[in-house]
C-alpha positions in Angstrom: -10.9 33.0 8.7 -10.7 30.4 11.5 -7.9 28.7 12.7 -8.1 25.9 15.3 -5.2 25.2 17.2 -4.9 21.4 19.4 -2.0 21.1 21.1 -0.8 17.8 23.1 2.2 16.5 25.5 2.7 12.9 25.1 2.6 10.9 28.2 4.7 8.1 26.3 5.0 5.4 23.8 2.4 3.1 25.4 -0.3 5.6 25.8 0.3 7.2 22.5 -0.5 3.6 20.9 -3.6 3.5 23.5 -4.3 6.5 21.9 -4.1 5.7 18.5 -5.6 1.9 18.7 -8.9 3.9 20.2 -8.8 6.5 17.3 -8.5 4.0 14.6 -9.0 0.3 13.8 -5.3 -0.2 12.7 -5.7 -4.0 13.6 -8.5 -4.3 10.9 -6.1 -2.2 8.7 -2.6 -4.4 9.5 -4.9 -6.8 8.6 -5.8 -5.2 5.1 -2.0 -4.7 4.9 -1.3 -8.0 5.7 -3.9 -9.3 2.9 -2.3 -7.3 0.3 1.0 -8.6 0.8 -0.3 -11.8 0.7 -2.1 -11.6 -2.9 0.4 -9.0 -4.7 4.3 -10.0 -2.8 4.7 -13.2 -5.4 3.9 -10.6 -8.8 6.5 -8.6 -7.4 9.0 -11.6 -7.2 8.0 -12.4 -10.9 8.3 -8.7 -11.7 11.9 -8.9 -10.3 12.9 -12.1 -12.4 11.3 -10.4 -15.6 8.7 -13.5 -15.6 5.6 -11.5 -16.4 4.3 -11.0 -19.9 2.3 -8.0 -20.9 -0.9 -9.0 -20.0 0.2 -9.9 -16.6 1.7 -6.8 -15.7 -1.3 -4.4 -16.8 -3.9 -6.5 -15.0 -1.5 -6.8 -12.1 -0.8 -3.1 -12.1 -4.8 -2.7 -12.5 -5.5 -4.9 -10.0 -3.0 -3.7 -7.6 -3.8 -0.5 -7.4 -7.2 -1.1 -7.2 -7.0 -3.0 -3.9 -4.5 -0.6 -2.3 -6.3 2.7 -3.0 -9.5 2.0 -0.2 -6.4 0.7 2.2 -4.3 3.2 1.8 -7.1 6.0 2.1 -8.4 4.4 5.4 -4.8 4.9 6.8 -4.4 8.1 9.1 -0.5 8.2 8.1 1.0 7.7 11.9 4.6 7.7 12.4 6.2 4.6 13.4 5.9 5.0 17.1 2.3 4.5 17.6 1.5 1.8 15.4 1.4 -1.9 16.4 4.3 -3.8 16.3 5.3 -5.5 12.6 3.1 -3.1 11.0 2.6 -4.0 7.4 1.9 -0.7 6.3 5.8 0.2 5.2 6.1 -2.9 3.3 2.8 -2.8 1.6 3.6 0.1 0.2 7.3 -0.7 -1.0 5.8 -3.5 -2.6 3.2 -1.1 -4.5 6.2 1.2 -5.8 8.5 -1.6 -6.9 5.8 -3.3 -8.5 4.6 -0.8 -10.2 8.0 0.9 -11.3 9.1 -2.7 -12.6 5.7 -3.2 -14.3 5.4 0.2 -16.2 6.7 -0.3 -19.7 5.8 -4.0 -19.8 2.2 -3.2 -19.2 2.3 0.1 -21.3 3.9 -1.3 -24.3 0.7 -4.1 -23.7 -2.1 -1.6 -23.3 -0.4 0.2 -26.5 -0.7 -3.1 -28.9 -4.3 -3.8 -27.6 -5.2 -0.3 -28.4 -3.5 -0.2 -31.8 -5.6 -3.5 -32.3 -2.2 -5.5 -32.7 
């Protein structure tokens, strides 16, 4: 067995984004973040007022997760620190859990009646 060991002393918060910005596109990615919000933020605010009917909420849930999965893969998972400023990355993803806690049983009680042929 092998084990590789890197260690690193930071030289501060503006080279450890420096660092970071070189290492990964996290422009391009805020950007994807940013994008997401944009198209999935207002099913959420339906999802809150209980404005969404069954078919709604499985092909928003569908849909949702299928645009965050190749975002949220691409991310490396920094902490706060290094990341740019108003990162969307912390919202994105609160938006993904509301939205899909608040659209579970609406759009499983759907998928159930199509399935049952109702």
């Amino acid at each position: 067995m092998r084990l590789d060991v890197f260690r690193s002393d930071t030289a501060g918060p503006a080279e450890d984004r420096s660092i970071a910005a070189r290492a990964w596109d996290l422009a391009a990615l805020d950007r994807d973040y940013e994008a997401l919000l944009t198209t999935h933020a207002p099913a959420l605010t339906a999802l809150r007022a209980g404005d969404v009917t069954g078919e709604a909420a499985l092909i928003g849930r569908v849909t949702l997760i299928h645009d965050f999965r190749p975002i949220v893969f691409a991310d490396p998972g920094l902490p706060a620190e290094p990341l740019p400023d108003n990162w969307h990355g912390a919202k994105v993803r609160e938006v993904f859990l509301d939205s899909l806690e608040l659209s579970r049983d609406t759009a499983r009680a759907f998928a159930d009646r199509l399935i049952a042929g109702a």
